[in-house]
C-alpha positions in Angstrom: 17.7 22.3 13.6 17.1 22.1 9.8 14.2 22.1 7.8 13.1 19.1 6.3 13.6 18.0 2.8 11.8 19.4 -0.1 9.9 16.5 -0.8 8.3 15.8 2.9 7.4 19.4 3.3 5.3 19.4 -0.5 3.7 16.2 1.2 2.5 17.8 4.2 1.0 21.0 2.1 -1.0 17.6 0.3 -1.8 15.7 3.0 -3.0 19.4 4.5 -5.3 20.2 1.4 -6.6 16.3 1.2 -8.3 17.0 4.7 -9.7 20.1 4.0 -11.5 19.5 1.2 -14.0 16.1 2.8 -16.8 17.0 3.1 -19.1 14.9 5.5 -22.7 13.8 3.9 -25.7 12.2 5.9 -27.8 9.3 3.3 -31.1 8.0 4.5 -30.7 3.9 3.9 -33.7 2.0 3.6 -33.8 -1.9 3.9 -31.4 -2.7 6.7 -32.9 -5.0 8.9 -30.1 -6.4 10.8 -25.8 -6.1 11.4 -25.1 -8.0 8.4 -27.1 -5.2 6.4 -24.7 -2.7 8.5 -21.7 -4.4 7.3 -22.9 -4.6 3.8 -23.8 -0.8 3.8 -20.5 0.1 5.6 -18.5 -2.4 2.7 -20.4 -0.6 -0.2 -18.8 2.7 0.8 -15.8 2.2 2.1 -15.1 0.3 -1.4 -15.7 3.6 -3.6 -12.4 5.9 -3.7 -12.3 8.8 -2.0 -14.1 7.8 1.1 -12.4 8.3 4.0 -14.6 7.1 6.8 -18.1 5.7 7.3 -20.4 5.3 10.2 -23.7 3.4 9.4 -26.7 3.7 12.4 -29.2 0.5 11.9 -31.7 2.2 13.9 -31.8 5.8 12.3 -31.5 4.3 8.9 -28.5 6.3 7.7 -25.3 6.4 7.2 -22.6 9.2 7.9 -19.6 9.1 5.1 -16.6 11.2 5.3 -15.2 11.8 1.5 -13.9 13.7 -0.9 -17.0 15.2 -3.1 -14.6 15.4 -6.1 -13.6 11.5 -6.0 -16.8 10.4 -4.1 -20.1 12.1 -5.4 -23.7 11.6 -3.4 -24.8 10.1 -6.7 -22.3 7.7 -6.7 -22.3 6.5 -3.3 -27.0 6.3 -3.5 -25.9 3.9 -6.8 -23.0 2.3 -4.9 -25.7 1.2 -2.0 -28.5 0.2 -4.5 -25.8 -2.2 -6.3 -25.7 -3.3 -3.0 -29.4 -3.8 -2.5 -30.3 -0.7 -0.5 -32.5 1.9 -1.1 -30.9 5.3 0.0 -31.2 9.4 -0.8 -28.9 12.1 0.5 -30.7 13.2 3.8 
């Protein structure tokens, strides 16, 4: 059996380190009233780079986000939702 190529080993060693470094942060979100204000939340996130996943709860007003603190900050993703119309804090 041989070992892969150079180049698709250096690739997993990235695609590795990209994983390790998310970080998952919980915001509070204020002013969700309904689905529509789910998808809004959930589209306001998943837009900024360096988020890799997002889970918003209507009920609990929050939302979960998966990302990279180094290409997605808290601070960025509270101004991302209040663009959006939502008032939010890290929780």
């Amino acid at each position: 059996m041989r070992a892969p190529p150079p180049r698709l080993r250096i690739r997993e060693e990235n695609d590795t380190m990209t994983e390790s470094t998310n970080r998952e942060t919980r915001l509070r979100v204020t002013g969700m009233t309904c689905m529509s204000c789910v998808r809004h939340v959930d589209h306001a996130l998943r837009d900024l780079d360096g988020v890799a996943a997002v889970q918003v709860r209507l009920r609990e007003g929050e939302a979960l986000v998966e990302h990279d603190p180094a290409r997605a900050t808290v601070d960025e993703m509270i101004a991302a939702l209040r663009d959006a119309g939502y008032d939010a804090a890290a929780a």
